[in-house]
C-alpha positions as CSV (number, residue, x, y, z in Angstrom):
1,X,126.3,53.2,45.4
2,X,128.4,56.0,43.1
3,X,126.7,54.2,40.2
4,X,123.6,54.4,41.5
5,X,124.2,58.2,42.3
6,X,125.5,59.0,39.3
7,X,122.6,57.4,37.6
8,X,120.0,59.6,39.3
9,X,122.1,62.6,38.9
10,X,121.8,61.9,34.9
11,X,118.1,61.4,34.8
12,X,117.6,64.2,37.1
13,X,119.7,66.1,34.4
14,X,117.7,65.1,31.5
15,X,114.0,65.7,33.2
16,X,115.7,69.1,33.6
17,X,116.7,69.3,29.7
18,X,113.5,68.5,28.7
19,X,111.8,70.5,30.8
20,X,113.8,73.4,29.4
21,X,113.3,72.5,26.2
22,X,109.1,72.1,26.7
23,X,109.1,75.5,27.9
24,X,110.1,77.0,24.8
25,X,106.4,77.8,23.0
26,X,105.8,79.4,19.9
27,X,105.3,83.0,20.2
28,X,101.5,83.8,19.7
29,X,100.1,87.6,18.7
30,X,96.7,88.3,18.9
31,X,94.4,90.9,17.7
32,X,90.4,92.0,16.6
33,X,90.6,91.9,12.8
34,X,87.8,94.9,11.4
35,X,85.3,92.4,10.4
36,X,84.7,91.6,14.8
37,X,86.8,87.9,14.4
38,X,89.5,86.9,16.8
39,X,92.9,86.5,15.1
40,X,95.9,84.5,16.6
41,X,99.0,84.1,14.5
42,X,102.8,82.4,14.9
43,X,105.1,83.6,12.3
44,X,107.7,81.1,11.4
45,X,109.9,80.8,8.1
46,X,111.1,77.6,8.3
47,X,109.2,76.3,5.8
48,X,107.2,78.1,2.6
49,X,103.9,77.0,4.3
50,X,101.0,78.9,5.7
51,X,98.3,77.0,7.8
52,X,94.5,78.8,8.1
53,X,91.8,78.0,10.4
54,X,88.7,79.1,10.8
55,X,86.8,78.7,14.0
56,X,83.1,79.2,14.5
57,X,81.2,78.4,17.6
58,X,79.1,76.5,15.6
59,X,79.6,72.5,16.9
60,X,77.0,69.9,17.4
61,X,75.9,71.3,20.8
62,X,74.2,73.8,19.1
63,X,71.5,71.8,16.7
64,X,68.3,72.8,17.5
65,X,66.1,70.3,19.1
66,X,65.1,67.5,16.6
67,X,67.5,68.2,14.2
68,X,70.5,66.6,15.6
69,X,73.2,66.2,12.2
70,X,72.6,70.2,11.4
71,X,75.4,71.3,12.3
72,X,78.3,68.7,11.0
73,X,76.1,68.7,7.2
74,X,76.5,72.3,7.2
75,X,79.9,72.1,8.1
76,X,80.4,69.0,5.6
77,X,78.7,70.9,3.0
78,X,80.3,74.9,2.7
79,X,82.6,73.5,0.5
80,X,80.7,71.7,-2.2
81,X,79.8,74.6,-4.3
82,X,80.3,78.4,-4.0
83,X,79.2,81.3,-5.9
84,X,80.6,81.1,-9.4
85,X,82.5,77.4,-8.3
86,X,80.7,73.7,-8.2
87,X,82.2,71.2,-5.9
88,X,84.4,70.1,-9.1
89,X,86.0,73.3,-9.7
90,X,86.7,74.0,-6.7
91,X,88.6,70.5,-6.1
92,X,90.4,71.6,-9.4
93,X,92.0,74.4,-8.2
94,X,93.1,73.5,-5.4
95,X,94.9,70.6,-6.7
96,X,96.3,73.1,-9.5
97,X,97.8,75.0,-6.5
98,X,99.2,72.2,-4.3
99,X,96.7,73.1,-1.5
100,X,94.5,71.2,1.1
101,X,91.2,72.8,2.1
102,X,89.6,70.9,5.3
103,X,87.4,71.1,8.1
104,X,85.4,69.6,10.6
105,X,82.4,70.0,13.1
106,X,83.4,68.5,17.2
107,X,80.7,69.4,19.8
108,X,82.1,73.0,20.2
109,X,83.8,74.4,17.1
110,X,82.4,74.0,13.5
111,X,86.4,74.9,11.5
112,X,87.2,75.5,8.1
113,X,91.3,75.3,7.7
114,X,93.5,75.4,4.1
115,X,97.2,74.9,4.0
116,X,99.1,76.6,0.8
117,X,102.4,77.4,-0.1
118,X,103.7,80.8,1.0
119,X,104.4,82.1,-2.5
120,X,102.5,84.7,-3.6
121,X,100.9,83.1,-6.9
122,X,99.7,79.8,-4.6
123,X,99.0,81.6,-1.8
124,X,96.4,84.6,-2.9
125,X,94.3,81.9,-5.6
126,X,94.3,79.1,-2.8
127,X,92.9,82.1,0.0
128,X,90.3,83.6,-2.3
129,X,88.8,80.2,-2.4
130,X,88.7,80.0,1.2
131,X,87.0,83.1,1.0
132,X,84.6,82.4,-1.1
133,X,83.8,79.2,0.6
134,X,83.1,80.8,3.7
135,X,81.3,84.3,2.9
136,X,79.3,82.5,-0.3
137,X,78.4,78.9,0.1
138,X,75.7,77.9,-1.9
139,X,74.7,74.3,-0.4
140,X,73.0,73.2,-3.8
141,X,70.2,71.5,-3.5
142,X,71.2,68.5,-5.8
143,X,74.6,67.8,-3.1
144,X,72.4,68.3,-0.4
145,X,70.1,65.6,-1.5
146,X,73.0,63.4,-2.1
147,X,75.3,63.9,1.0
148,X,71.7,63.5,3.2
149,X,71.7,60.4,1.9
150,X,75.0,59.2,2.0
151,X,75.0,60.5,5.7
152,X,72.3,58.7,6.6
153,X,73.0,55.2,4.9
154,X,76.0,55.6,7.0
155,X,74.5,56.5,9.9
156,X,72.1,52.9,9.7
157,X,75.3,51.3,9.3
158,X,77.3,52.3,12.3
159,X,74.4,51.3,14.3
160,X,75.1,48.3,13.8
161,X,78.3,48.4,15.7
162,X,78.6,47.7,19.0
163,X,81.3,50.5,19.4
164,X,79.1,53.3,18.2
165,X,76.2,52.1,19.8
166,X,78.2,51.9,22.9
167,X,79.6,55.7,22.6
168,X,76.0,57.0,21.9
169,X,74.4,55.5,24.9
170,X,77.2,56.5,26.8
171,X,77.1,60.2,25.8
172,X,73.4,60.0,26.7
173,X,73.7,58.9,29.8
174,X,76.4,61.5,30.8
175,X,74.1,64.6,29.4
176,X,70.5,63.0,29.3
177,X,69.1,66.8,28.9
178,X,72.1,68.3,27.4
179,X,73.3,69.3,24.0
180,X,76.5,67.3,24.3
181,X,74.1,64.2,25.1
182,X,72.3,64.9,21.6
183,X,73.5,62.6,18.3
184,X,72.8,62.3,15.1
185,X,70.0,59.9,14.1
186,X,68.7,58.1,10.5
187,X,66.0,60.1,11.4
188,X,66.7,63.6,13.0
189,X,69.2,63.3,9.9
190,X,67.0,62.4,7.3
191,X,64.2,65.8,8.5
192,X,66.9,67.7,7.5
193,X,66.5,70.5,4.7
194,X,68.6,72.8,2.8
195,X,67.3,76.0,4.3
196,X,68.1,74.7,7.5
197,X,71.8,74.6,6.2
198,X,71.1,78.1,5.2
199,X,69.9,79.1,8.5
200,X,72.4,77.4,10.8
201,X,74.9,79.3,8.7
202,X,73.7,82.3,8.7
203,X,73.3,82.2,12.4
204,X,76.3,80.6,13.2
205,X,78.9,81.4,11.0
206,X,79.9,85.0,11.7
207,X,83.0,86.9,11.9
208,X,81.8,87.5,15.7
209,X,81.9,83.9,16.3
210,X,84.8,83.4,14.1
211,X,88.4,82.3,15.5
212,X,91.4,83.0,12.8
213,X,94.3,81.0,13.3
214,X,97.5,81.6,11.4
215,X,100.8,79.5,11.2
216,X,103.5,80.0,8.5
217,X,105.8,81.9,6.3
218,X,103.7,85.3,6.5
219,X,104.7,88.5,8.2
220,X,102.5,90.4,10.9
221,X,101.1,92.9,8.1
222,X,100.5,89.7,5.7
223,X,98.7,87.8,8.7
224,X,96.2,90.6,9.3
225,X,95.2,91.3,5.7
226,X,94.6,87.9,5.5
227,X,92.3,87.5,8.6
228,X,90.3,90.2,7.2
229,X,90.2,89.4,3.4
230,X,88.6,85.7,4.8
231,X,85.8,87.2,7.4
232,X,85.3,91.0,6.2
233,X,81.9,88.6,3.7
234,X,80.7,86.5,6.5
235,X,77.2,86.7,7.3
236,X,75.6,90.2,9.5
237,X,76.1,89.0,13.5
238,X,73.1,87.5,15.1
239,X,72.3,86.1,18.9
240,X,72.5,82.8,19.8
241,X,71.8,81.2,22.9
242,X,74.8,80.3,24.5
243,X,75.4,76.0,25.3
244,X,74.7,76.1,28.9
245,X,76.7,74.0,31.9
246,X,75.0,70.4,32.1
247,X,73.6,68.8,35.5
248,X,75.4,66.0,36.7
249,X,73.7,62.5,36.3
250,X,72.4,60.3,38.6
251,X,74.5,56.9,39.1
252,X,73.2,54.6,36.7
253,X,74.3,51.6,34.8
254,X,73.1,50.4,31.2
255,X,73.8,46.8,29.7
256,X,72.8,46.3,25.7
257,X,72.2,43.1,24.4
258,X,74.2,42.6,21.0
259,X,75.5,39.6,18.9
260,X,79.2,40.8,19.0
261,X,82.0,38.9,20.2
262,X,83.6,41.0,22.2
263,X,81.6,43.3,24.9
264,X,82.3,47.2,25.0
265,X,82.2,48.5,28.8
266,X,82.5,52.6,29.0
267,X,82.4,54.2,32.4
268,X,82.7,58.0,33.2
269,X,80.8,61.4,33.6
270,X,80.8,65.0,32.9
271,X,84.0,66.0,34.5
272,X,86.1,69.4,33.6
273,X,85.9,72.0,31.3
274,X,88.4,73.8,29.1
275,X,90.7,76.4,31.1
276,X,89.4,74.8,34.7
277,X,92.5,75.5,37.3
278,X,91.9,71.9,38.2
279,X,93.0,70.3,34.7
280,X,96.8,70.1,35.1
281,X,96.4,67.5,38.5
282,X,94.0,65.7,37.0
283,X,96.1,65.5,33.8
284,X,98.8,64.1,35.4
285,X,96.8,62.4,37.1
286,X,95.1,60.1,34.4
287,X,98.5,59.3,33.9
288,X,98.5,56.8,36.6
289,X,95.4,55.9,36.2
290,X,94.7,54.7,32.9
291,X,96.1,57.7,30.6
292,X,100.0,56.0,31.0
293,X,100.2,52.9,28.6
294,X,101.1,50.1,30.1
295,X,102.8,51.4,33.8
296,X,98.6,52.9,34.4
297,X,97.0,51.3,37.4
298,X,94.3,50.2,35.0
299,X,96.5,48.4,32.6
300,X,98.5,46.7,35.1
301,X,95.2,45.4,36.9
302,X,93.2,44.4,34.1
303,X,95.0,43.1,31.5
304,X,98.4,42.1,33.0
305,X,97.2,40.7,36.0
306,X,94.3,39.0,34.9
307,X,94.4,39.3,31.0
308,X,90.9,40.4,31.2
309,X,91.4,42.9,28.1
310,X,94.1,43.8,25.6
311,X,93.6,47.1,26.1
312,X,92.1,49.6,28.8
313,X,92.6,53.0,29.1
314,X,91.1,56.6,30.5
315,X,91.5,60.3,30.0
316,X,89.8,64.2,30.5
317,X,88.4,65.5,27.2
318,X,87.7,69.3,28.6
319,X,85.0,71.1,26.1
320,X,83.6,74.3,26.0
321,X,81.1,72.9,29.1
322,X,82.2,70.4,31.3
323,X,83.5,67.4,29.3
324,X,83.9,64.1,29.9
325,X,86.3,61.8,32.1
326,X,85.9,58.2,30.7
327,X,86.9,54.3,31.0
328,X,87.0,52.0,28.5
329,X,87.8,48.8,27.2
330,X,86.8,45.9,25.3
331,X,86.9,42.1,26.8
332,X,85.3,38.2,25.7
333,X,81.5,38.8,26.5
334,X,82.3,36.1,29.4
335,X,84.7,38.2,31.5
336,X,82.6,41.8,30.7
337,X,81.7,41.6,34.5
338,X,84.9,40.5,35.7
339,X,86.6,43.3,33.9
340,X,84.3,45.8,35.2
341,X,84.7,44.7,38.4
342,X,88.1,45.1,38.5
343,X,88.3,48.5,36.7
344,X,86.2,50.2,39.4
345,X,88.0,48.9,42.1
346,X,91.0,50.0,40.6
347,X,88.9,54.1,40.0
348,X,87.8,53.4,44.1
349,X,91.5,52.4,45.2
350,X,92.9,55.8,43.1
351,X,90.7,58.3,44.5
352,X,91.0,57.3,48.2
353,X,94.5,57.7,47.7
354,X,97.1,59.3,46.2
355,X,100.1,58.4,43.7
356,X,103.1,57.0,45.0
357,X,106.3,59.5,44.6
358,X,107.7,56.9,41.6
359,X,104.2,57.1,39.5
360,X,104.4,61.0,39.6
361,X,107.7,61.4,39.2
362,X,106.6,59.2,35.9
363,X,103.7,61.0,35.2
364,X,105.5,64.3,34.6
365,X,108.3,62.8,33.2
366,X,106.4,61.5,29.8
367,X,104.1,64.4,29.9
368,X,107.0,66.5,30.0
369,X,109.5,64.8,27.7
370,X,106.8,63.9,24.8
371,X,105.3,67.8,25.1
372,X,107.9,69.1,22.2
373,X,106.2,66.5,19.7
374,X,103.1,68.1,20.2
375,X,104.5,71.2,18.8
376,X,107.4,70.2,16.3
377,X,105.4,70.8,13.0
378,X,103.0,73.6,11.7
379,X,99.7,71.5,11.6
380,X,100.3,70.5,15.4
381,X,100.9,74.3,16.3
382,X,98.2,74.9,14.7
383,X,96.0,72.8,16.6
384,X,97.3,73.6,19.4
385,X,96.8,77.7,19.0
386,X,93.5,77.6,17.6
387,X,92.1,75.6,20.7
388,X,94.3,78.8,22.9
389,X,92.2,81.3,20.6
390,X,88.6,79.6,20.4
391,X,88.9,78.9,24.1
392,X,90.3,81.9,25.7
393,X,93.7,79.9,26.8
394,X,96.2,82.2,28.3
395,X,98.6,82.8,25.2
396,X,101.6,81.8,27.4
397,X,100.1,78.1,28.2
398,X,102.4,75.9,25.6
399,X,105.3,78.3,27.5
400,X,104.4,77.1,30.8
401,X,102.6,73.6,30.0
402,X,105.9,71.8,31.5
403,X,105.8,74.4,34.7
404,X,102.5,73.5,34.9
405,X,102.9,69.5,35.2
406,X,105.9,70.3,37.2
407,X,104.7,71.6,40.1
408,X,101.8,69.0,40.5
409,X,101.6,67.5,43.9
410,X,99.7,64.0,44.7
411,X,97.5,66.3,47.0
412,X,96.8,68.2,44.5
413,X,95.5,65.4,42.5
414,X,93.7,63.1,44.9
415,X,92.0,66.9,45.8
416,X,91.4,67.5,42.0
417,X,89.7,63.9,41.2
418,X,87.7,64.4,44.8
419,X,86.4,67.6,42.9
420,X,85.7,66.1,39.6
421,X,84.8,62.5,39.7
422,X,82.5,62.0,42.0
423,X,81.0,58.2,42.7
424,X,77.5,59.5,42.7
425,X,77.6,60.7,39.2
426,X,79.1,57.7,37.4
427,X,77.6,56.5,34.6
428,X,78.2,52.5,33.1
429,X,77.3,51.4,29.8
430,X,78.2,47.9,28.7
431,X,77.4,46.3,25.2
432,X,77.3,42.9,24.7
433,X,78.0,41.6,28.2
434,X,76.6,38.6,29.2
């Protein structure tokens, strides 16, 4: 019995050390640079580093209508030739100066990001060619030609997978008149022309809808230069029409025939957005449910049990609109209906209920414990500050993530997943099923 005691007193101890230790965020200043951007910026000399991003609303929710692709080729391409720089030159020089110039395009955020050593003769040559890729891209026409191409050879491709053609039928089905339900296509791809590159940046690629994040070895006066010197030659500010909230969808359930082995089953539905007071319970949550390895209620059921799939999982992916909550896993094409049996009894069974005292105490647990690896290098603070800035985060949420978890009750969640996942909207797709 002292044993046992003594035991509890000791883990108690550590979820209180960790929980101390999660608490302890980077410190985050913010300001309006000149040029209209956003700046956010963590100063920290523990390495001669500096990590930029640059974040435009400017994501694949905003392609216009029959030109689905725009936005991630415009993204793809600002880099592939400047004024007074090809694609080649450009590659040169960083390499010459040790630094990594990046980027991406996700349904919200189009970003632009370089990491560079601090010192002053890497740092200012590596920055002026981030400024020049994003106030002077010229998109020439014989790398647009080529990258169309390439895009859409690889776009025919993945379509033959029964993964992708899964995720695109599911994302449809979630946002059947939405922006978010919109993909790329051989074809929407293939209409696509330079001055539509042109266009979509000058629209959407404006200090105004820029977000500046910062990390590194730079001081407060260094920082703002910086933000400044890279957005003071972006393109004159313009209106765009703002991604509006999607409807819910009706119930529905899609099965795709396909040659493949194994069947893909997806289940979900528009669910939370970023900065939604709900996230936290639903968060923790997921845990239980499907987000917690292999102590989730969905692994336990479906594969353990009943070896049904190797792998099943769920989790919130909050956007700028409401984004999705999803199920997934992949099983033999003979047990696709077994599996998906199972794993919506197991969704049915958690929201009439609530977690049992050892699953939350679990839940917050991991969350909790792993938070500090989210944070323990430059790139992940990074990541983590620029979603903060580009979505209007409170600047003290990595200080209070672990309070956050913390206080989560299992009313809280079984009221949070009422909210959000609702029966009525729940969308299935299954590929390959028999």
């Amino acid at each position: 019995m002292k044993a046992a005691k003594l035991l509890c007193a000791l883990c108690a101890l550590s979820f209180l050390l960790a929980t101390q230790l999660a608490a302890a965020g980077p410190k985050i200043d913010n300001w309006l640079a000149p040029s209209g951007a956003r700046v956010f910026f963590v100063e920290t000399h523990a390495l001669p580093i500096v990590d930029v991003q640059v974040d435009f609303a400017a994501g694949t929710a905003y392609d216009p209508p029959g030109k689905s692709g725009l936005a991630a080729m415009t993204q793809g391409l600002i880099d592939m030739g400047v004024e007074g720089l090809d694609e080649t030159q450009i590659s040169n020089r960083l390499a010459d100066l040790g630094a990594l110039l990046a980027g991406g395009a996700d349904m919200d955020r189009g970003s632009v990001s370089l990491r560079t050593l601090s010192a002053t003769d890497k740092r200012v040559p590596a920055l002026d060619v981030l400024r020049a890729v994003l106030a002077s891209p010229q998109f020439p026409a014989d790398v647009f030609e080529r990258e169309k191409a390439r895009t859409v050879a690889s776009l025919k491709e993945a379509l033959t997978h029964p993964d992708v053609i899964a995720s695109k039928a599911f994302w449809a089905a979630m946002y059947p008149a939405h922006p978010y339900g919109r993909e790329a296509t051989p074809e929407s791809v293939n209409g696509l022309t330079r001055d539509d590159l042109l266009d979509f940046y000058r629209h959407h690629y404006t200090a105004q809808r820029a977000v500046v994040t910062l990390v590194g070895d730079l001081t407060r006066a260094q920082a703002e230069a910086i933000a400044q010197e890279i957005t003071a030659g972006l393109p004159a500010g313009t209106s765009v029409v703002p991604v509006q909230a999607p409807q819910l969808p009706a119930a529905s359930e899609r099965r795709i025939a396909h040659p493949a082995a194994q069947a893909h089953v997806l289940i979900g539905l528009p669910a939370v957005k970023r900065g939604d007071p709900d996230f936290f319970p639903l968060l923790v949550g997921n845990y239980t449910l499907g987000g917690g390895g292999f102590v989730s209620r969905l692994m336990k059921e479906v594969r353990e049990k009943r070896g049904l799939a190797y792998s099943v999982y769920s989790y919130f992916m909050p956007l700028g609109q409401i984004g999705p909550f999803q199920i997934g896993l992949q099983t033999k094409k003979a047990q696709a209906n077994d599996a998906l049996k199972v794993a919506r009894e197991v969704l049915t069974g958690f929201l009439a209920g609530e977690p049992s005292e050892a699953e939350l105490q679990a839940a917050k647990q991991n969350l909790i414990g792993s938070f500090p690896l989210r944070i323990d290098s430059n790139r992940k603070i990074l990541d983590n500050v620029s979603v903060i800035g580009f979505y209007g985060l409170p600047l003290d949420y990595l200080d209070r993530y672990a309070e956050n978890v913390e206080k989560v009750t299992a009313a809280q969640i079984k009221a949070a997943f009422a909210r959000h996942v609702k029966p009525e909207n729940i969308v299935t797709v299954v590929v390959a099923g028999e």
